[in-house]
C-alpha positions in Angstrom: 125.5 119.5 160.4 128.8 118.6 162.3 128.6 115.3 160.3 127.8 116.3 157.4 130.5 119.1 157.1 133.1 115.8 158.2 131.9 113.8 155.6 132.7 116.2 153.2 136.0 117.4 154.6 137.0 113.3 154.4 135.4 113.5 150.9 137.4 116.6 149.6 140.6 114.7 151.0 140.0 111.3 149.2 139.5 112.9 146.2 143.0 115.0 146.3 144.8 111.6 147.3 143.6 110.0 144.5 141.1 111.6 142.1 140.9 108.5 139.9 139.6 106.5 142.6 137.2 108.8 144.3 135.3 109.2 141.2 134.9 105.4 140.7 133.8 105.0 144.1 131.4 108.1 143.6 129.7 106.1 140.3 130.0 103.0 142.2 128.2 104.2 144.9 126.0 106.0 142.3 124.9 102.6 140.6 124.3 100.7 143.7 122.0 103.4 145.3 120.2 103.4 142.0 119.8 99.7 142.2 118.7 99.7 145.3 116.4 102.6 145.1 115.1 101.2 142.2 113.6 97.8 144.0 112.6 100.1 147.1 110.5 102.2 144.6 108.6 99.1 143.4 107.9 97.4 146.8 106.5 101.4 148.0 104.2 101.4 144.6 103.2 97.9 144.4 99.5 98.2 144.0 97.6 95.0 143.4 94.3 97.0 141.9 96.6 97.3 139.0 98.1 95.0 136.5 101.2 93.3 137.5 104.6 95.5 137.1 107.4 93.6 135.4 110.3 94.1 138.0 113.6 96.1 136.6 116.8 97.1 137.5 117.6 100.6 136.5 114.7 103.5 137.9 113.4 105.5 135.0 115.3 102.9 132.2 112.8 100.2 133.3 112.5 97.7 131.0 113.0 100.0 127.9 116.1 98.1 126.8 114.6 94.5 126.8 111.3 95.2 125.2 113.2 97.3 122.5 115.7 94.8 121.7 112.8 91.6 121.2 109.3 93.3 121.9 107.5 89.8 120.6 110.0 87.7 123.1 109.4 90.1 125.9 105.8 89.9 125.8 105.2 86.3 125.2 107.4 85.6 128.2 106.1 88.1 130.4 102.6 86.7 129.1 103.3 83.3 130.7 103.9 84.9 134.1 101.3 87.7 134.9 98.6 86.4 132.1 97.2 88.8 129.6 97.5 92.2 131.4 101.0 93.6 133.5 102.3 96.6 133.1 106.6 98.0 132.4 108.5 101.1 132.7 109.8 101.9 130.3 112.1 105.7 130.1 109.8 106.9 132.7 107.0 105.9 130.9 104.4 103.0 132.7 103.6 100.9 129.7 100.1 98.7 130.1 100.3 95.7 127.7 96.9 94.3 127.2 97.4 90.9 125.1 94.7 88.1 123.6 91.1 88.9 122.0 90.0 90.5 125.0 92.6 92.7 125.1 93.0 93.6 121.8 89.0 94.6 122.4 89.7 96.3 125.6 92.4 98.7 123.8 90.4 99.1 120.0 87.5 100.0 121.7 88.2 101.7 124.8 86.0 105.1 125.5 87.3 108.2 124.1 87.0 109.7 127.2 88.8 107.5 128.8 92.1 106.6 126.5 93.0 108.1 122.8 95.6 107.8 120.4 96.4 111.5 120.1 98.7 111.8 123.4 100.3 108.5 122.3 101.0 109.7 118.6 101.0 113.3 118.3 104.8 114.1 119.3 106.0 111.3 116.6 103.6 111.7 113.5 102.7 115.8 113.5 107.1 116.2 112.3 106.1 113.7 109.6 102.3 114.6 108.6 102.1 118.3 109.5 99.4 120.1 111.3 96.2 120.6 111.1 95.6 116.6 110.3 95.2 113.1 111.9 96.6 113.5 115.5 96.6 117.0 115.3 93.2 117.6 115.2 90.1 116.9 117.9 89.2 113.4 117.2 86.1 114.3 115.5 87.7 115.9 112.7 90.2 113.3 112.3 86.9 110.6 111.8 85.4 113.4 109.1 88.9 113.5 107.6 89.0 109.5 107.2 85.5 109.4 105.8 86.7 112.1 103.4 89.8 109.7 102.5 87.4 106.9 102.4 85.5 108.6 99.9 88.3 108.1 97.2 88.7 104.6 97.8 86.3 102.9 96.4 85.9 100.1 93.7 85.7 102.4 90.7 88.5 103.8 91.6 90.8 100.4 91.8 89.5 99.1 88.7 91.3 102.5 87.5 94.2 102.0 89.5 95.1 98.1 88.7 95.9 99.3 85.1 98.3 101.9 86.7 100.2 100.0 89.1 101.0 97.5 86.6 102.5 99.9 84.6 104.7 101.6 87.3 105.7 97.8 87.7 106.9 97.0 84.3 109.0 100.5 84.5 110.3 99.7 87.4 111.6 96.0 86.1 112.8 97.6 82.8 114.7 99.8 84.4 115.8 98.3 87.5 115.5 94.5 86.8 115.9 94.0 82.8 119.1 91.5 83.2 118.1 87.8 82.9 119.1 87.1 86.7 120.5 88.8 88.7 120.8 89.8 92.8 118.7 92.5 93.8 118.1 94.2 97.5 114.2 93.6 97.0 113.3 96.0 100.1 114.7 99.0 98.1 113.1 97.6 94.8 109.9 97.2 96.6 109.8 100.4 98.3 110.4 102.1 95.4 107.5 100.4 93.0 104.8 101.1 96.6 105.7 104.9 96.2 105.6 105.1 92.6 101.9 103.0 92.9 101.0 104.7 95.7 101.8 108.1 93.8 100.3 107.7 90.6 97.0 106.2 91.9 96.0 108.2 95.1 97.8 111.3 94.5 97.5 111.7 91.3 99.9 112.6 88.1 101.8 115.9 89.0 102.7 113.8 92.3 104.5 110.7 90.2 105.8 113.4 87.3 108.2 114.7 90.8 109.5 111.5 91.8 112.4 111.8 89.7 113.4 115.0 91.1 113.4 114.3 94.4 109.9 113.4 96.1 111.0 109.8 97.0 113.9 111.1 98.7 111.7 113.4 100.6 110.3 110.6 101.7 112.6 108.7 102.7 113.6 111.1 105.2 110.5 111.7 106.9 110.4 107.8 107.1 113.5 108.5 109.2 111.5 110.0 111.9 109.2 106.8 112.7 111.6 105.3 114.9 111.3 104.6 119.1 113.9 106.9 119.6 111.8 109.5 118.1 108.7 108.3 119.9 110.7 108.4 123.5 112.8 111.4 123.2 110.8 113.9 121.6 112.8 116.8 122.8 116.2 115.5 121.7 118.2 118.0 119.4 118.6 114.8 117.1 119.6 115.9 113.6 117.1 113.4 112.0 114.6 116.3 113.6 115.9 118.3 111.6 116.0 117.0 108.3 112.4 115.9 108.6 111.5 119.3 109.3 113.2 120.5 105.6 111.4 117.8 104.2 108.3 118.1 105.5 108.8 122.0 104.1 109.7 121.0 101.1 107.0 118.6 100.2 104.5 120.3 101.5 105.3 123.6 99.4 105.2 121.4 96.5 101.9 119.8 97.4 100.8 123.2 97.8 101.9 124.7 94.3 100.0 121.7 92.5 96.9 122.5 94.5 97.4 126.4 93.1 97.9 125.0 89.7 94.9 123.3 90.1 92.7 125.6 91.4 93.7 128.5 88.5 93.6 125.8 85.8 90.1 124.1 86.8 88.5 123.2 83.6 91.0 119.5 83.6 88.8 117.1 85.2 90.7 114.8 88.0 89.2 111.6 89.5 92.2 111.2 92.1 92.4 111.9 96.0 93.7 115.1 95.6 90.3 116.4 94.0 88.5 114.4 96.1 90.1 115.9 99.1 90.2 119.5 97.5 86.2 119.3 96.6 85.5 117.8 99.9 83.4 119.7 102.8 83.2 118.7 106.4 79.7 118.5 108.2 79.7 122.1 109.0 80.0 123.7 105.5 83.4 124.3 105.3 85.6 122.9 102.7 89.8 121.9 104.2 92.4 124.0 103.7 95.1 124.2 101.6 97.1 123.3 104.4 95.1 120.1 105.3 94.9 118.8 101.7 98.6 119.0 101.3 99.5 117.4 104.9 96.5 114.9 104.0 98.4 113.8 101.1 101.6 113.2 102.8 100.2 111.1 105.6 97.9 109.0 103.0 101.4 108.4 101.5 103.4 108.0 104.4 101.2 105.9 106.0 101.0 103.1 103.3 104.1 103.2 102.1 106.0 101.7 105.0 103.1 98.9 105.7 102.9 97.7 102.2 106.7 98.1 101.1 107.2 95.7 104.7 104.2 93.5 103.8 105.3 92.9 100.0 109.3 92.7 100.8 108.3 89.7 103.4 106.1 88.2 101.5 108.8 87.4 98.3 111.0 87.0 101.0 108.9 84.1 102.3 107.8 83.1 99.0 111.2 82.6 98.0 112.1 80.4 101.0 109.9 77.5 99.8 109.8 77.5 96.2 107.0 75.4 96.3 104.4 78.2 97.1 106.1 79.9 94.3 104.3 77.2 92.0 101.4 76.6 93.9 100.8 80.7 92.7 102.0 80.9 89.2 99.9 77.7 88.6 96.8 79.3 90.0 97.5 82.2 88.0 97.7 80.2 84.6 94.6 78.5 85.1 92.4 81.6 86.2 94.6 84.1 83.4 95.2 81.3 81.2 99.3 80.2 79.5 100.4 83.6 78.2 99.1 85.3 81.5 97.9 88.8 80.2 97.9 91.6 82.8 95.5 91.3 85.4 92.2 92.9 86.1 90.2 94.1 89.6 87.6 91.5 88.8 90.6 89.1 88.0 92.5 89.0 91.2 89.4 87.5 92.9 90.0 84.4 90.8 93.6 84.1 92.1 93.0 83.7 96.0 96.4 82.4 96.7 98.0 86.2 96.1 95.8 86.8 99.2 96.3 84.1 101.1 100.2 85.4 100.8 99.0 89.1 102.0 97.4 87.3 104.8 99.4 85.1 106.4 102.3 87.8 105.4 100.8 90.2 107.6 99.3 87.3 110.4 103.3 85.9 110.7 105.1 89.5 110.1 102.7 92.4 110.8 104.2 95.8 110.0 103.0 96.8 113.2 103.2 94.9 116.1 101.7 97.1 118.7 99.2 100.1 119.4 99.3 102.4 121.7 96.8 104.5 123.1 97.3 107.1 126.0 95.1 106.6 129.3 93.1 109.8 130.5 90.9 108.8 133.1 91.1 105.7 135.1 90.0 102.9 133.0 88.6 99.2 134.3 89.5 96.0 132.4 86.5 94.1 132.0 86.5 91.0 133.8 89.2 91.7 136.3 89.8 93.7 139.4 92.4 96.3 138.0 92.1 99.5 136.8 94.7 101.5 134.6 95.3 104.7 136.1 95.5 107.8 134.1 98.9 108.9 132.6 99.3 104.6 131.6 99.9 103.9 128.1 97.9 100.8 127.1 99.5 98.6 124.6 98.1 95.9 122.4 99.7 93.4 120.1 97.9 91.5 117.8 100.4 89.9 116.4 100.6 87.8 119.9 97.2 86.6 119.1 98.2 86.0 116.0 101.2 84.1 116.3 99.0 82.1 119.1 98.7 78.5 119.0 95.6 78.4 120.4 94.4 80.1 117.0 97.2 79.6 114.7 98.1 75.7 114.4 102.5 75.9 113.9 102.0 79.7 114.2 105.6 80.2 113.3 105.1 78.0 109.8 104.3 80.6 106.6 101.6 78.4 105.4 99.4 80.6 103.4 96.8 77.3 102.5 95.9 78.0 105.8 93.6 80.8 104.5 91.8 78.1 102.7 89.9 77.4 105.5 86.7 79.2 106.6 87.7 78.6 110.3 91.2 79.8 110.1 92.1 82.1 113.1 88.7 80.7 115.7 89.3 79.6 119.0 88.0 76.4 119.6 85.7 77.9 122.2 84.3 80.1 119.3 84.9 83.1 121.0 81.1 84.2 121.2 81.2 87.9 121.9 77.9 89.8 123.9 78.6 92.6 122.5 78.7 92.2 119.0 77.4 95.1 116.6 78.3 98.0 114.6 79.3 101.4 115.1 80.3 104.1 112.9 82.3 107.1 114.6 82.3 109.2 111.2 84.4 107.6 108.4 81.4 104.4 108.4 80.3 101.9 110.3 82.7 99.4 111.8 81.8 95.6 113.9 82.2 95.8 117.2 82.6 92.4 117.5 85.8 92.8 115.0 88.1 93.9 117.4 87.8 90.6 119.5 90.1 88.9 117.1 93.1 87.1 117.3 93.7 88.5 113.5 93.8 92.6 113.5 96.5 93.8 111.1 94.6 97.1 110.3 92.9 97.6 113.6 90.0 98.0 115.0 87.4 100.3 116.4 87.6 104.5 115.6 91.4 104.0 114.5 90.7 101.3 112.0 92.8 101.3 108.9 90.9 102.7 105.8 93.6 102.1 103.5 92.6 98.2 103.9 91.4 97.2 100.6 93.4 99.5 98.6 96.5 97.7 100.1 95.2 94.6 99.4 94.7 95.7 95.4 98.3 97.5 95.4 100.2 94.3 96.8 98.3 91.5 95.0 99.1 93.3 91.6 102.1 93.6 92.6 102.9 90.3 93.2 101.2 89.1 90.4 103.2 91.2 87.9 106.3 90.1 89.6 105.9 86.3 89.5 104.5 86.4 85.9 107.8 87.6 84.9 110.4 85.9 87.4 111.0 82.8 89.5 112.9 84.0 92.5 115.2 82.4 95.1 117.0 83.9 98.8 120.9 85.1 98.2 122.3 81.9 99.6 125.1 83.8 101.8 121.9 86.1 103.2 119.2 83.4 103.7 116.0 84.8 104.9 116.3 87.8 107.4 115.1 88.6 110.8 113.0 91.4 112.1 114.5 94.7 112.7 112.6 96.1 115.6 114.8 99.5 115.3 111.8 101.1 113.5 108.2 101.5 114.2 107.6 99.6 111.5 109.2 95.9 111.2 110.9 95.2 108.2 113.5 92.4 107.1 117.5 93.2 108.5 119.5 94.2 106.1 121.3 92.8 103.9 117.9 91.9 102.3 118.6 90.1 98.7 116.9 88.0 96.6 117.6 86.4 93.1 116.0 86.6 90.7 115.4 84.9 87.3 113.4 85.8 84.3 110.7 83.3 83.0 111.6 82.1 79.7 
């Protein structure tokens, strides 16, 4: 106690000598234990049943800095040290990144009672979706709530909805894009034609009749909320918490009201999601709520519109960086549509493959998503190793490693949508036979087992796979098709063709993001 108490009598006296100094020696001192703590923590934990831990600096920071600034670079190079599986800290968080076919496998189908996505997600999308829906509910009502979703996808239903999104399109370019040329910011433009789509078809017409007055922006600032900070600092006072909140209220009250109206007005007959989801039961009997069918809505909206506005906006981003697949396409389109190119059908845009050869290898080169995450809840083993991923690990995938592989991909870095022409696109040249290949349905239908030991997953796999799949396919395809049939476009010179803002949990072009374009004579 004697030295203590000196100590801090000699401390007391520095600082009244000279203040200034004796708190830069007190941080000083501060960073250095830190530092040094911080390797002396990760000799004491080293563990070698586990996956490899990707040294750091800072205790608690981890390597949350480097992985957020270039996630793709951080993984490939920490790939080429410790091989498919290591794990990083990341804000206190141990981070398990499970890379290749095998780990995209491991991860898609892991065991529910072993890892889900509910710890991983809830915090971030129950602000934005609201309760009582997707990660808010026991996993076995979130598979009865896809099927029900599912239900209103089908073929029927897009041959209806290619007639509609065509028309939102041309209202859009009348308004928005009537000059002869002209510079446009083409994510904006494009976000605004997915939500318009996106409204009119799957939500149905009192939905798109309140875009005018206000739903888009709505959105827009519950998109705010699906950003890292949000997903690492869930009890931060941010004001974007805030806002999301009022519009989550908002737009949910006046999801709510058109459910009312519909419900006291009942002899209009609807064939959109919104009656299928209002006329829908689950297996027990009992029909959703009110609450559910509103909060249904926005996360069917929400969770398209940021992948297809990021998946259209690249793809005329990289269409306009080589003119020459801007040809290729219009030329295909003349001679399945014929000179004066009428508007296209459902059964038509199966006669155009290069608009989906441009949705692939969009989505292979720039995935909206470039890694899943799933929550660990009991030790888990990877399968042909010797580690095991204790509980309280987050396990992270990234298919868009494997798909930017060589090994898969030849020039994976090219945007070379003729690639798709080939029936062997994406195979390993070991052919990547797979044991346990099958099906399984976990309550929306069945899916392959086999499909989630792919290089190419840019809707998932296993119980989580995306059901908006085909729908997105329909949506961006017309699109693009109504879009080149009435311009030729180019990149803004002093722009040139952006980079990947990893800021969001979505990756979409930097800004500035303009194009040219130039109506078709």
């Amino acid at each position: 106690m004697g030295l203590i108490s000196g100590l801090l009598e000699s401390y007391v006296q520095y600082f009244e000598a000279s203040p200034f100094m004796c708190i830069i020696s007190t941080i000083s001192v501060a960073i250095v234990t830190a530092f040094v703590w911080a390797q002396i923590e990760q000799k004491m934990n080293a563990d070698p049943s586990q996956p490899p831990m990707v040294h750091y600096w800072i205790p608690f920071i981890g390597s949350m800095i480097t992985f957020g600034m270039q996630p793709m670079t951080f993984m490939r190079k920490y790939r080429a040290i410790y091989g498919d599986y290591f794990t990083f800290l990341m804000f206190g968080r141990k981070m398990t990144v499970c890379l290749g076919v095998d780990g995209n496998y491991f991860v898609f189908n892991a065991r529910h009672s072993s890892v889900n996505a509910e710890d991983a997600y809830n915090h971030l999308t129950k602000p934005v979706f609201g309760e009582q829906v997707i990660y808010d509910v026991p996993n076995s009502v979130l598979m009865e709530q896809k099927k029900i979703g599912k239900a209103g996808l089908t073929i029927d239903a897009f041959k209806r909805y290619v007639p509609m999104i065509i028309e939102e399109v041309n209202m859009y370019v009348d308004e928005f894009m009537n000059k002869e040329s002209d510079t446009i910011d083409i994510l904006k433009a494009v976000s605004e034609m997915i939500i318009m789509t996106a409204s009119r078809t799957l939500l149905g017409e009192e939905v798109r009749a309140q875009l005018h007055l206000g739903v888009a922006d709505l959105y827009h600032t519950l998109d705010a909320s699906f950003t890292p900070i949000h997903f690492l600092f869930e009890w931060l006072p941010l004001p974007s918490y805030y806002s999301c909140k009022e519009a989550h209220s908002e737009l949910h009250g006046l999801f709510r009201s058109i459910i009312d109206n519909r419900r006291a007005n009942n002899e209009k007959k609807y064939d959109d999601m919104l009656h299928v989801l209002m006329t829908s039961k689950y297996k027990n009997g009992e029909p959703l709520t009110d609450v559910q069918v509103a909060n249904m809505l926005i996360a069917f909206l929400m969770a398209g519109q940021h992948t297809s506005s990021a998946t259209t906006t690249w793809g005329l981003l990289m269409l306009a960086n080589d003119h020459s697949l801007i040809d290729t396409t219009f030329a295909q389109m003349k001679e399945a549509m014929g000179e004066e190119l009428p508007d296209v059908t459902y059964d038509d845009l199966k006669n155009i493959p290069m608009l989906e050869h441009i949705v692939n290898e969009t989505l292979r080169i720039r995935s909206p998503i470039i890694q899943i995450m799933r929550k660990v809840t009991q030790p888990i083993p990877i399968p042909k190793t010797h580690y095991v991923v204790p509980a309280g690990h987050y396990l992270v995938a990234s298919p868009s490693v494997s798909s930017t592989d060589p090994n898969y991909f030849p020039d994976p870095e090219a945007f070379s949508p003729l690639r798709w022409e080939s029936s062997t696109v994406g195979q390993s040249a070991s052919g990547g036979n797979d044991d346990t290949a099958g099906e399984v349905d976990y309550g929306f239908g069945s899916v392959s087992l086999k499909s989630a030991r792919s290089p190419y997953l840019p809707f998932g796999a296993g119980r989580h796979r995306c059901i908006g799949e085909q729908f997105a396919y329909v949506q961006i395809r017309t699109i693009l098709y109504t879009l080149l049939k009435k311009f030729d476009f180019e990149l803004d010179p002093k722009v040139g063709l952006p980079k990947p803002d990893y800021n969001s949990m979505v990756i979409l072009p930097t800004l500035p993001c303009l194009i040219k374009y130039k109506r078709r004579s």
